[in-house]
Structure formats: C-alpha cells, structure tokens
VOGU-3710 file (C-alpha; in Angstrom, 3 decimals, decimal comma):
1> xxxxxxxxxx> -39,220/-53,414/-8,373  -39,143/-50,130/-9,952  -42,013/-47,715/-8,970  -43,112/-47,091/-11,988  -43,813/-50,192/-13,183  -46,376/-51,024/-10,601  -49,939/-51,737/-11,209  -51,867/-49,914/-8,864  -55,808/-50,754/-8,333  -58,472/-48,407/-6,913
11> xxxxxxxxxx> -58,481/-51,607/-4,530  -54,748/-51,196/-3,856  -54,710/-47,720/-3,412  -57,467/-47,903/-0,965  -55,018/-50,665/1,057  -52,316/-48,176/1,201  -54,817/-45,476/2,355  -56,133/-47,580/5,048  -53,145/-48,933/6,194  -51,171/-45,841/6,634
21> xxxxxxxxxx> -54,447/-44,588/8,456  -53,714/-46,922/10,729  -50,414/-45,751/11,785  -50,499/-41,564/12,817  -47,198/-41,435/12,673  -47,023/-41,629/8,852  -49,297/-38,715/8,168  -49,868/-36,422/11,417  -47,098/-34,311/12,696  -48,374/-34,377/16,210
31> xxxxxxxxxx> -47,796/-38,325/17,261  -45,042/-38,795/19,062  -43,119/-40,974/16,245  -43,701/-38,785/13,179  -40,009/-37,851/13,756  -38,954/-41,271/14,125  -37,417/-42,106/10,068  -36,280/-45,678/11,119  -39,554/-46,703/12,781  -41,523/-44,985/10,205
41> xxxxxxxxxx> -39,788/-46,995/7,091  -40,107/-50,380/9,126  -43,775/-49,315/8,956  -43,821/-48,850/5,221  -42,136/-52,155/5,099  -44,817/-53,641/6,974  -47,727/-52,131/4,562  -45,265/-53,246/1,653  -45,827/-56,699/2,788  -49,083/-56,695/3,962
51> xxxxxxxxxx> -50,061/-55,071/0,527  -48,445/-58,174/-1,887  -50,225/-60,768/0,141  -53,679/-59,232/-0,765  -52,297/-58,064/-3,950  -50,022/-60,549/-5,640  -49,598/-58,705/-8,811  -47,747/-56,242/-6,568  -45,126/-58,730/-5,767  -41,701/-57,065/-5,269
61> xxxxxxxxxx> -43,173/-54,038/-3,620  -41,047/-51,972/-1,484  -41,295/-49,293/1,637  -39,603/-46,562/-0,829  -42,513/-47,816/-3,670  -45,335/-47,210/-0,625  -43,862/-44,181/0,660  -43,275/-42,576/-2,947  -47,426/-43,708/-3,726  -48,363/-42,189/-0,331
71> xxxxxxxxxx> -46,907/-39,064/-1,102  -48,218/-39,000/-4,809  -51,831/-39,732/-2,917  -51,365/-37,077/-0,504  -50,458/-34,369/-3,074  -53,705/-35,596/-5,112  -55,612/-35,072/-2,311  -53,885/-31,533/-1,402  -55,083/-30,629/-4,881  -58,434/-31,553/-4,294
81> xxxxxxxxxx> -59,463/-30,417/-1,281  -57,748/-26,821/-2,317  -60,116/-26,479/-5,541  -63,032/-27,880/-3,013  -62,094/-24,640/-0,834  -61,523/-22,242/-3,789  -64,360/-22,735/-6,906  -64,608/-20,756/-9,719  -66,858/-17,520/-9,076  -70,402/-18,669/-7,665
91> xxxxxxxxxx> -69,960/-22,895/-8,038  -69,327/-25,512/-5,636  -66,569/-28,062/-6,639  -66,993/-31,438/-5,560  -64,140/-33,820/-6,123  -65,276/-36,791/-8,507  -61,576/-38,351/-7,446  -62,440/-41,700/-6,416  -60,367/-41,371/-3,340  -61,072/-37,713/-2,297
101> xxxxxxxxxx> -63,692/-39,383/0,930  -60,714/-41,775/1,941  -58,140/-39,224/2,410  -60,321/-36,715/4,282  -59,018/-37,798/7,403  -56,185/-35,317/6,505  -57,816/-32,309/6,377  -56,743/-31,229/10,163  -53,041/-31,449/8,740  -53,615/-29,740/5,645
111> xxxxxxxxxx> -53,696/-25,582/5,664  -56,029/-22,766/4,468  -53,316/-22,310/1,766  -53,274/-26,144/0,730  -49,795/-26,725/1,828  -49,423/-29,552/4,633  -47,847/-27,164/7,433  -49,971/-26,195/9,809  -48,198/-22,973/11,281  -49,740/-20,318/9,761
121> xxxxxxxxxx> -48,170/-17,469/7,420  -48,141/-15,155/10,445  -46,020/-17,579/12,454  -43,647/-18,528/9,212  -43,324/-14,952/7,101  -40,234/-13,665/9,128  -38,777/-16,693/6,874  -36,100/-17,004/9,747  -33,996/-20,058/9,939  -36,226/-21,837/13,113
131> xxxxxxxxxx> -39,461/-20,902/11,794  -38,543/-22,840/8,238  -37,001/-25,776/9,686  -39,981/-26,294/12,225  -42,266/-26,353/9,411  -39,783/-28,328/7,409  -39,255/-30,948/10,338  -43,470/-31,792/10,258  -43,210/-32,370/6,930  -40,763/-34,418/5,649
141> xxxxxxxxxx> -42,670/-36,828/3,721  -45,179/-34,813/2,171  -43,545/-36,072/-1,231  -42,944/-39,575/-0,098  -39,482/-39,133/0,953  -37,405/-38,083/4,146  -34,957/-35,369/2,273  -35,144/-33,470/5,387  -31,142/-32,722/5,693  -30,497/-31,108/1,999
151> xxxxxxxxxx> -33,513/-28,509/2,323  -32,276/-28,073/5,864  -28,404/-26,927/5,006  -30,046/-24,692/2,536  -32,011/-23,197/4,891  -29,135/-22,710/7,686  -26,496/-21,602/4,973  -28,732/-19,260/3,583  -28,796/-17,091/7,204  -26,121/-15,155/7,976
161> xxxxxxxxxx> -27,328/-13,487/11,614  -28,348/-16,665/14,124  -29,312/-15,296/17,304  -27,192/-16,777/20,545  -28,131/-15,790/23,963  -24,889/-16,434/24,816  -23,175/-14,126/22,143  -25,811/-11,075/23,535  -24,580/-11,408/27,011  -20,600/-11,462/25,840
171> xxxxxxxxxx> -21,530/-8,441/24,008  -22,459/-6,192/27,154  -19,090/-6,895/28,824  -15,944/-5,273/28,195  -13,319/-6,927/26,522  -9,448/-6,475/26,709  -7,288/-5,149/24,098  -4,560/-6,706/22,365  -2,929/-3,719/24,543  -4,543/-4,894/27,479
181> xxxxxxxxxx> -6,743/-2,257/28,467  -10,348/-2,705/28,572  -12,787/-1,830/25,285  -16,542/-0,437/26,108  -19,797/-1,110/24,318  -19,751/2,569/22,449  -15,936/2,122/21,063  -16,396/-2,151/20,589  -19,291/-1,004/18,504  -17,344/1,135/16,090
191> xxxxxxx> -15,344/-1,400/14,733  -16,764/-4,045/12,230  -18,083/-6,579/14,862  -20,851/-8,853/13,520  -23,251/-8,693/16,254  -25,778/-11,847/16,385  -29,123/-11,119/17,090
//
C-alpha cells in the first residue's frame, strides 16, 4: 500500500505512538537492540499488524509505512518541543499539536539544539570521521529509515588523515632503503610521506 495513500486518525497515530513506546529499541539509542535493523523492522511489522486489526481502514499497512509515519511523528515533535524551548521575545509557546503530550517521552533523546543526537557540539565540532558516525550510528531512523551506509561512505571518503596506532608506531622505526641502508625519522620526514595521525 503506498504511504501516501493512508488514512491516518488522531486514534491511529496515537496506536503507533504507543506501540513503538513500547519497544525502546525503536526510539532510544541506549537499549541494547537500537542497533539491531532486522529485529527492529520485525518490530515495525508487528505494530503494522497489530495496527490493521484495530484499524481496518489501514488494511495493507506495512513496517516501511510505520517506520516512514514514526519518523514523520518524531520530526513533528522535534519541531515542537524546539519552539516550546525557544519563544518569541517574552512569550511562552505551548504546543496546541494534538500529540505534543504523547511524544514527550522523547525529550531525554532529543538535544538543546533540537536535533536527536545526544553528544553535544563540544564532543561532535572536531567533525572527525568517529565523532560523525557515532552520532550517525544512534540515529538512523530519525527520518523513518535505516540509510545508515550512504551517509556513512560520505563521511569516511570525505577524510583523508585516519589515525592508526599502528601506522604511529611504524613511523618511529627506521626503515631500509631500496639501497639497503637504514632511513631515520629526520631524513624519512623530508620526503612526501603521508603521516596518519
């Protein structure tokens, strides 16, 4: 059934809400499964089917239809909550979103920024490769989908220096020539080496 063509209730909504509640894994980074992709889409399947029994007009709906209306709920809710934490000079914003109270059970996953990752700018601003990906890793459905790998090539291709403790040690011994005597640190270091670091 195509996504799009589904008639969502306030009623269905809240069933998705509840149900991926339920299971951690779906939403918070720190359960054991979040990681888990196959376990996690069984799980979608699961709320998928639970969700057309109590809602037959629903019929046909899939884990990729649940998982695509999760992650349009948790981006409405990211929304919210960031205008809730940022008013306009001197008012308070309350959300009238109808499901702003069901979805507050995020807010421990959700940053000062209103992004989902919850390492801070301090811990991701050196933009290196393993500070990205970590934050990538927790958050791979925050749009509904597990596209993980594509944003994660970018990320790798796009460093040129990955440090190795491996390639630091080699560095501080000698090597041998294609003469065969032995090259030091000072005249290794004058040729065009890429050192890792």
């Amino acid at each position: 059934m195509d996504k799009s063509s589904l008639r969502w209730t306030r009623e269905s909504e809240l069933l998705v809400i509840e149900k991926v509640r339920g299971n951690e894994c779906l939403w918070d980074h720190r359960d054991t499964m979040f990681l888990k992709k196959t376990f996690k889409r069984q799980l979608y399947q699961q709320i998928a089917l639970s969700i057309q029994k109590q809602f037959p007009a629903l019929k046909g709906l899939t884990a990729d239809a649940v998982m695509h209306k999760w992650g349009n709920l948790k981006k409405s809710f990211v929304r919210e909550l960031h205008k809730t934490k940022q008013p306009k000079s001197g008012s308070v914003y309350r959300s009238k979103w109808h499901l702003f109270e069901a979805l507050l059970f995020l807010t421990n996953t959700i940053s000062a920024d209103g992004s989902v990752c919850n390492y801070s700018k301090q811990q991701t601003q050196d933009n290196s490769p393993a500070s990205m990906v970590e934050c990538l890793v927790q958050n791979e459905v925050v749009d509904g989908t597990d596209n993980v790998d594509e944003t994660l090539g970018h990320i790798l291709d796009s460093s040129s220096e990955v440090y190795s403790p491996l390639s630091e040690a080699a560095s501080s011994y000698p090597r041998s020539t294609s003469s065969g005597t032995q090259e030091s640190d000072s005249s290794r270091d004058s040729h065009s080496y890429p050192r890792s670091r």
